[in-house]
Steps between C-alpha positions, in 0.01 A plus 500: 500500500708355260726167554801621505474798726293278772824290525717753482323622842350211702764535693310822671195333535376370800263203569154755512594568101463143457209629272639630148386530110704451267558557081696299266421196253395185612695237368592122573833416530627107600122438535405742813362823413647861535464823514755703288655830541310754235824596328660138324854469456524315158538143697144518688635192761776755648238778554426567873202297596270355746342191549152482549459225743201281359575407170149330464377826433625432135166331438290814560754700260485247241099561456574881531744563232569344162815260548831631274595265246881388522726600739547342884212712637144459396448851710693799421291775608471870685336415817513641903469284776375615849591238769706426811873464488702233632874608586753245442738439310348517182217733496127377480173649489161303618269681285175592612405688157629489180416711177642448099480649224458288223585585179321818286403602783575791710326441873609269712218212528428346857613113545260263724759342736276394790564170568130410358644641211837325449353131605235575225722595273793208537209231463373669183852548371570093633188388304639634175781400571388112560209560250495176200320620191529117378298353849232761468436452158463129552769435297727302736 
């Protein structure tokens, strides 16, 4: 189900649907990661949205996709989250699976976000991050 027409009727849904799957592109905006409605207006920030709840599942993206160049959002992509939603008063979704398509290609591609996954992930992304090409070339 697409973005827009799962807010456009949450209001019907009762706390056993808790359970949904949702399309759109996947997209950071302000630093938390989101899940966009499939069909942009030509300012992406006022599309309908929803938050996906952990944003440390960026670091399990960023070693599934190649990172766009420019722009505020390293991830821009077609994606569907499955996962549990949180009504309040803005929406959220805890997801509990997550698929993207990256780019040239036309399936959706599973991301790992088990939580084996994501702690693996940060430290490798930390390490690079912290990583001194001076100190472990002896040159410091």
């Amino acid at each position: 189900m697409d973005v827009r027409e799962f807010l456009e009727n949450v209001s019907k849904r009762s706390a056993a649907d808790s359970q949904i799957e949702l399309d759109g592109w996947l997209v950071i905006v302000d630093g938390d990661l989101y899940l966009l409605e499939e069909e942009l207006p030509s300012d992406y920030k006022q599309a309908a949205k929803v938050k996906i709840s952990d944003r440390n599942l960026i670091y399990t993206i960023r070693q599934a996709i190649l990172p766009l160049g420019g722009g505020e959002s390293f991830v821009f992509h077609p994606a569907k989250v499955i996962g549990l939603f949180v009504a309040g008063s803005s929406p959220e979704l805890i997801a509990t699976s997550l698929y993207i398509q990256e780019r040239g290609h036309v399936e959706l591609a599973i991301v790992d976000i088990t939580p084996a996954a994501l702690d693996a992930a940060k430290t490798r992304y930390e390490a690079a991050i912290n990583f001194d090409f001076f100190k472990e070339m002896g040159d410091t």
